[in-house]
N, C-alpha and C positions, 0 to 999 in steps of 0.2 A: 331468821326473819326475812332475806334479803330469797331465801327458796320459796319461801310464803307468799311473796308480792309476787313472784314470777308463775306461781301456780293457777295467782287468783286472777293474772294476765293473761295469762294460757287460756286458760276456761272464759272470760268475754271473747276471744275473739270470734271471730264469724267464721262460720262451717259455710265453706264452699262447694255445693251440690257439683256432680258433674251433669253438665248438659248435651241430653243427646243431640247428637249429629241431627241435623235435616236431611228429609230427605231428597234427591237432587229433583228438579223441578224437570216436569214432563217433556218428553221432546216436541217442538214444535214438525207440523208435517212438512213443513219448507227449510228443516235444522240440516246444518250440512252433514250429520249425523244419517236420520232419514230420506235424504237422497240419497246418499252411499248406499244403504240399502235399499230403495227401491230400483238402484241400478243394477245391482247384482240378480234380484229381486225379476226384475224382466228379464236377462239375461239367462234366466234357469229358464224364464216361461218358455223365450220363444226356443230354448235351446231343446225343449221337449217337446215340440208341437209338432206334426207332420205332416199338417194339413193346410190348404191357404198360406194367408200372408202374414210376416211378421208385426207384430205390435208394438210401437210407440209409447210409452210413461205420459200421462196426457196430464194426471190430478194425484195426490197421494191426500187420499179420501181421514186415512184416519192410521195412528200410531201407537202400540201399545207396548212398553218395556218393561220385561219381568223379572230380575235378577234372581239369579244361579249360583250365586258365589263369587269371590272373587275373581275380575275380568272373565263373567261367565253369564254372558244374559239372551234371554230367547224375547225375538221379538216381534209381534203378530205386525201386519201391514193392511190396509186395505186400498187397491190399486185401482185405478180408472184406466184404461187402456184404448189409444185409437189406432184402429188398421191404416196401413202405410202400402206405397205402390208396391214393395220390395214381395217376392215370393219369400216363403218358409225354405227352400232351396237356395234361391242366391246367396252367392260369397258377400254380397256388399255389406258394409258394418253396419248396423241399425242408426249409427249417427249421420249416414248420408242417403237413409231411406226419407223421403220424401210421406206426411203422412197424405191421406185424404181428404178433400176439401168437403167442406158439410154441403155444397151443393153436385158431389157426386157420390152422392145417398153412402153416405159417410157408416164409419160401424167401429160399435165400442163393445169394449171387453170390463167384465168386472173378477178382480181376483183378490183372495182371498190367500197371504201368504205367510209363511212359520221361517224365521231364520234362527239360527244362533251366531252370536258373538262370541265369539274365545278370543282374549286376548289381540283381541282389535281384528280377528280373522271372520270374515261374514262365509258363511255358508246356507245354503234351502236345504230347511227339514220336509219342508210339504211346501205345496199352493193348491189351488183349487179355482177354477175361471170357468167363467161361461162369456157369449159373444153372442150382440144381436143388432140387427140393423136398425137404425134411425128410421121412426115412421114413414110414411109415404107423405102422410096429411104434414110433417111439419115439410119434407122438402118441398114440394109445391107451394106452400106459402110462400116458400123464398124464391123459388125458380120455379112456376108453372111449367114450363118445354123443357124442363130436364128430365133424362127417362129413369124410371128405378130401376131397380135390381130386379131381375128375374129369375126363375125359379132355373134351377140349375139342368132340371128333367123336361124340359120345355120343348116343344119338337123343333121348333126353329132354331135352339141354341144348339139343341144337338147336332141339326142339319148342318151349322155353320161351322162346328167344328171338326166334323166330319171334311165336310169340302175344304176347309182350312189345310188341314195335317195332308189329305191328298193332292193337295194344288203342290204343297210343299216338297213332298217325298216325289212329287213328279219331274222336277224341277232341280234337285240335289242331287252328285255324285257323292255326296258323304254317306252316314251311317242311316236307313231308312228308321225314322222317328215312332214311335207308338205314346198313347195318351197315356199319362197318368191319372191328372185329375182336373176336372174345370174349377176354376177359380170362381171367377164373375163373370155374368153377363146382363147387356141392357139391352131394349129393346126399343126402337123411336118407333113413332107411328105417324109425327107431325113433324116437319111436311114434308120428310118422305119416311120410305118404312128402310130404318137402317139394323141390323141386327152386331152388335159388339160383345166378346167373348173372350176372355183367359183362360189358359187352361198350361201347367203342367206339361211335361214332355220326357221321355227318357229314349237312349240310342239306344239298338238293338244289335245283334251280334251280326247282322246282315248290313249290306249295300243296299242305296234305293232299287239299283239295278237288280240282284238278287231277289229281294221281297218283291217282284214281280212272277216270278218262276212260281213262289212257294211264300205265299205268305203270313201263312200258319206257322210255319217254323222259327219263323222269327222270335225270337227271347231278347227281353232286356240283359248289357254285359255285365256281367257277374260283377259284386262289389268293389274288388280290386281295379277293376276296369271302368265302371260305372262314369256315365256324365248326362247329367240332369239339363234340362234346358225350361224357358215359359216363352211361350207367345202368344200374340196378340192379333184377333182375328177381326174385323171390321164388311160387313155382306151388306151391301147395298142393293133391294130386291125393289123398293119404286124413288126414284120416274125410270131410273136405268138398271140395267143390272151388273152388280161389278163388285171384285172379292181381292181384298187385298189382305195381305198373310205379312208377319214379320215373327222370326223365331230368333233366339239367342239363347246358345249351349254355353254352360259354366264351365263347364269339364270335368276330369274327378274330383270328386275331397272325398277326403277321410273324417268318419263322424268319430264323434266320441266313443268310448265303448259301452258305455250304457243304451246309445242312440242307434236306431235302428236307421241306416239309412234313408230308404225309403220304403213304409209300409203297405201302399197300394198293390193290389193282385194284378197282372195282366190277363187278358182274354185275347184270343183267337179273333175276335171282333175289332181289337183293341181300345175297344170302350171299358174304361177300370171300374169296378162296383160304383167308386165312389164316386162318378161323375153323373151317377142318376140315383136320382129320391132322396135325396141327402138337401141342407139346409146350406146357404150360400155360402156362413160364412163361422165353423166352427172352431170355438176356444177352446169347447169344454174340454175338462183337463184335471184331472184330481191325478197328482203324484204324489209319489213319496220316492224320496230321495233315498238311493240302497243303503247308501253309508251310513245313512242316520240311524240314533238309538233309540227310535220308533218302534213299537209294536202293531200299532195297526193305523186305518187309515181314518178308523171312527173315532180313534181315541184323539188323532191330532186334530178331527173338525172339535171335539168337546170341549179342547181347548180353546180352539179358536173362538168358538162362539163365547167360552168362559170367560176371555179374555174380554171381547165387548159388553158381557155385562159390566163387568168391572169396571170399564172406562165409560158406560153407561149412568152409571151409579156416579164416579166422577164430576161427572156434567152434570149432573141434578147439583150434586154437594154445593160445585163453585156458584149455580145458578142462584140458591139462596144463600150463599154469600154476597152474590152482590148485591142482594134485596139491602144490606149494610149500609145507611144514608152515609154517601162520602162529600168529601168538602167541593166547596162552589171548585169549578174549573177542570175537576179531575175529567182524566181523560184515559180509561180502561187501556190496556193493553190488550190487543187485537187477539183472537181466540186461536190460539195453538194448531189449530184443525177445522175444518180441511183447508188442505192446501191452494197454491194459487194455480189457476187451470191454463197448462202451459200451451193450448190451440185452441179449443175454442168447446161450447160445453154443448150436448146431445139432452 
């Protein structure tokens, strides 16, 4: 009797389903999560660029995490980037470049980047950027007598550079300089005509003295030797005329070994391809990381784009959630994305 009662106890009680896990809630773009990775994140960009100046984390536009497995997750980024005074050459850390102000014709980069997480370790599978300068129409609205950017092949920015590097090398007992690349240049016309220019530099295997004898022979020094320098060139042509030159060498580094030191060609002219017909201020930039278990370079944009459907789709979902009448007082919490914009927005 007494196995009777306990059978027919057994059998009411209540089956307890198991409940699955949730799934973890999306990263916010300001999560100290997703700055970790957009640090690393810029860190590959500017650590692959060769051209111009280094960029600035300005917004983290948007965040999308894909798990892989245990502590194994890939994660797309979408980056807002501002150019900063530092050259893509200088040793200085990007935490103590200075970026640029939006009234001196300021310039953003947009990137598109692949990491993985293993085990809490961040690494770039890919990125993809492009860079372009702030309208003309919106700087004048804020500063009328500010000059913009000029076109890099301009004859006056060339002349200025020109006279710049030979005011220079006339004037040095160091190693006679040759261009690499122009950075920027502006151009005033009111109220007087001022010409301003960056540009690139590297030491050649000659004295300024020497590269007077013969200065076709002069070569930039070999890798092992190499030291890069930028300056900044200032041609006052009305009411006076007057040329003042400031240059500043880093000296060697050693790049990574994926990193090509410096990829500019020199000429006999010592004008590099890249300081004429070329666009002021170039990001573009599709990598792929060697190490990575990537096959190709279209397969990681398919993701990537695959990936903002997804969180596309997302933002629909919650939007008609919250068509969901909630109670007097509620007060949503603040949208995951995008992030807060850390200088100032183009």
């Amino acid at each position: 009797m007494k196995a009777l009662v306990a059978l027919i106890l057994l059998v009411q009680l209540p089956i307890h389903k198991a409940v699955p896990a949730a799934p973890p809630a999306p990263l916010g773009c300001d999560d100290p999560e997703s700055e970790a990775a957009a640090e690393v994140a810029v860190n590959y960009i500017n650590g692959h660029t060769h051209h111009g100046y280094k960029f600035a984390l300005n917004r983290i536009e948007d965040i999308r995490v894909v798990p892989q497995g245990p502590n194994n997750d890939i994660i797309f980024l979408e980056l807002d980037l501002l150019e900063t005074k530092c050259p893509i050459l200088s040793p200085t850390p990007l935490a103590n470049c200075t970026v640029r102000s939006f009234a001196e014709h300021a310039v953003e980069g947009d990137c598109d980047v692949k990491l993985q997480k293993v085990d809490g370790t961040l690494s770039v599978l890919a990125s993809k950027c492009h860079s372009h300068a702030d309208s003309s129409e919106d700087i004048l609205k804020v500063c009328p007598d500010c000059p913009l950017l000029a076109s890099l092949n301009n004859t006056e920015v060339l002349e200025t550079v020109s006279a710049a590097l030979n005011d220079y090398n006339s004037k040095t007992t160091d190693s006679y300089l040759r261009l690499l690349e122009i950075g920027r240049a502006k151009i005033q016309y009111h109220p007087g005509h001022v010409v301003v220019t960056e540009f690139a530099v590297g030491a050649t295997n000659c004295s300024a003295e020497e590269a007077k004898a013969n200065v076709g022979a002069c070569q930039l020094l070999p890798q092992d030797q190499s030291n890069f320098g930028f300056c900044t060139a200032v041609m006052v042509k009305r009411p006076s005329q007057d040329l003042q030159v400031d240059c500043q060498l880093y000296g060697h580094q050693v790049p990574a070994p994926d990193i090509p030191l410096v990829s500019c060609q020199d000429t006999s002219a010592g004008l590099a391809p890249s300081a004429v017909g070329v666009t002021n201020h170039n990001l573009g930039l599709f990598h792929n990381n060697p190490v990575a278990s990537e096959s190709s370079s279209s397969e990681i944009l398919r993701s990537m784009l695959s990936a903002k459907s997804v969180a596309k789709r997302a933002v629909a979902e919650a939007a008609q959630h919250d068509k969901v009448p909630r109670p007097v007082g509620f007060v949503p919490p603040p949208p995951p994305c995008p992030g807060k914009i850390r200088h100032f927005d183009i």
